[in-house]
N, C-alpha and C positions, 0 to 999 in steps of 0.2 A: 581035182587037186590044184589045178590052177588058181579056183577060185578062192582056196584055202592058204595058197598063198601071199596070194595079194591082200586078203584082210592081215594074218600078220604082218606085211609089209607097212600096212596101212596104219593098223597097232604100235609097229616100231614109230615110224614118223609121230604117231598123235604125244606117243612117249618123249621124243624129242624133243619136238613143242613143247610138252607140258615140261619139263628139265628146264628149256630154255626160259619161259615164263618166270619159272621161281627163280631162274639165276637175275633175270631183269629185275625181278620184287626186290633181291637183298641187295642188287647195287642201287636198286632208288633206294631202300632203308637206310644203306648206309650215307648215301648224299645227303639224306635229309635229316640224320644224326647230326652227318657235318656242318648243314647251314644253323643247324640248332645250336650249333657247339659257337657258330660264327657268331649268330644272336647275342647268345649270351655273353660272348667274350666286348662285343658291341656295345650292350648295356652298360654290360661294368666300367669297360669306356669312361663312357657318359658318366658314369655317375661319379667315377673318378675325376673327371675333369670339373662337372660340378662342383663336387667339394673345394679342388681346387682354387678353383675363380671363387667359390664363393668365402674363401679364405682370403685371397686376394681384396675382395670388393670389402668385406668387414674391416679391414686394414686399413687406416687413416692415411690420408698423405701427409708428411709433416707441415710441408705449409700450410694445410688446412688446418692443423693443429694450432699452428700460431698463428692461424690470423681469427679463430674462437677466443686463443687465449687472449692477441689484443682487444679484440672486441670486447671480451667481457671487463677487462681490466677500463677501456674506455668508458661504459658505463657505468662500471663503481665511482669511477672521477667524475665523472658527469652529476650523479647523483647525491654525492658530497660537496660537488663546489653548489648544487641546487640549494644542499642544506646551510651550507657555507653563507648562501646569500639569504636564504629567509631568518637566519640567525643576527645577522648582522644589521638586516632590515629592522628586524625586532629590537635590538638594540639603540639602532639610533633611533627610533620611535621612542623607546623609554627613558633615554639621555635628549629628548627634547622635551617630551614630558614635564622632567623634572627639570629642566633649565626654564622652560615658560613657568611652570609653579614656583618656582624659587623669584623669577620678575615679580612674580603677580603680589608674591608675598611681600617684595616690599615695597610696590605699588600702596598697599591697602592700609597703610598707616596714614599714605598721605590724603586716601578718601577718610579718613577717620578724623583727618586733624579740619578737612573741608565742609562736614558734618557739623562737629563741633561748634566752629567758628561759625555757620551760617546760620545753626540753630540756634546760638546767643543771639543773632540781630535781633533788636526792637521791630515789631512793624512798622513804625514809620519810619524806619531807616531801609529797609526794603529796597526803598525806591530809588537809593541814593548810588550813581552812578558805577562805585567800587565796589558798592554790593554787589548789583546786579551781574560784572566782569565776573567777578568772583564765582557767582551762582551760573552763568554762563561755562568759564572753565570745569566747573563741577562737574554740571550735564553733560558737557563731553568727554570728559573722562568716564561717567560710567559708562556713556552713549559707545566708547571704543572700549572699556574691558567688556562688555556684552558683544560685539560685537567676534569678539579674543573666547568668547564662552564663557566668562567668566560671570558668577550668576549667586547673587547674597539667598543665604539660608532661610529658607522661611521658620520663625520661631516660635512667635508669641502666639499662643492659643494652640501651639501643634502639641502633641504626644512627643516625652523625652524621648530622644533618641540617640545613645550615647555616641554612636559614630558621627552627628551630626553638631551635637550640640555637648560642652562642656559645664558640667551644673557647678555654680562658685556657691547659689544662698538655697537653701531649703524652706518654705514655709507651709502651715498646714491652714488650710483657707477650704471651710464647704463649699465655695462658691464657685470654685472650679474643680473638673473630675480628677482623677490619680493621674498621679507622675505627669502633671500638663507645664507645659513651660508659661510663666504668667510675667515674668518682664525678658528683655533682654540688655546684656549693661556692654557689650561687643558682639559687630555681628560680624556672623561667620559668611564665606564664600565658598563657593565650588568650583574647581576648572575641568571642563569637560565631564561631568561626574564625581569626579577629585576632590576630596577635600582639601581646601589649600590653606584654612583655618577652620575650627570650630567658632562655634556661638558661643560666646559667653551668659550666659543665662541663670534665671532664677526657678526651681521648681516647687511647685506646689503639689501636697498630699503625697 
């Protein structure tokens, strides 16, 4: 009988234990709900603040605003007074253009009237001191419009070319090809390319 006691005794106690076990299981269960609960509420946190800052950080500063806006304002001026200046460059390039052609034009009369007069000399007057000045001054005048670009049309035996050459007489001759220039009766110059007069000329066929 004793012995049959003591194993109930032994039964109760194992029962105890086991009661006491499950009661430790549901307070860690529910700890560990809690720190879950903690977790999450942690997270969300986070992710709150995130958004925040990163609402923050998308947000400009205004001085950073305005100093993009002078910036950019600075190189549109920049980039218009650039235009500003190759405009102006181009301009006075082509108001000097045409103030040297407009010289040259009326230079070229007086290579005309030099021509003239030195092509009348006899040859034996050639040699005769006034000539020779004369034909002297000549040469260095065209010696300095070449040296200026200035540069007479080539005419006689060329192919018309109405940019070039101004046709005043028409004649029809086999002996030279179509549309050829076969006299010249004024010649023409060029400055830098330029036409600064045409050739006056005669064409054949």
């Amino acid at each position: 009988m004793a012995e049959h006691k003591d194993l109930k005794e032994e039964l109760k106690d194992l029962e105890e234990q086991t009661e006491s076990v499950e009661s430790d299981k549901e307070e860690i269960n529910e700890v560990d709900e809690v720190v879950d609960e903690a977790d999450e509420a942690e997270s969300a946190t986070q992710e709150t603040k995130k958004g925040i800052f990163g609402k923050k950080k998308d947000k400009k500063d205004p001085k950073d605003l305005q100093i993009e806006d002078l910036t950019d304002r600075l190189k549109r001026q920049m980039a218009e007074f650039d235009n500003y200046r190759k405009r102006t460059d181009k301009e006075k390039s082509a108001m000097y253009e045409i103030g040297a052609k407009d010289i040259v034009s009326k230079i070229l009369p007086i290579v005309d009237n030099f021509e003239r007069g030195l092509g009348g000399v006899e040859e034996e007057q050639k040699s005769d001191p006034f000539v020779e000045g004369m034909d002297m001054i000549y040469r260095q005048l065209l010696s300095t419009l070449e040296e200026l670009d200035v540069k007479p049309i080539e005419a006689v035996g060329q192919p018309f070319d109405p940019n070039l050459h101004n046709a005043v007489m028409h004649v029809e001759d086999e002996e030279f090809g179509e549309s050829t220039v076969v006299e010249e009766f004024l010649k023409g110059y060029t400055y830098r390319s330029s036409v600064v007069r045409n050739s006056m000329v005669k064409v054949a066929n």
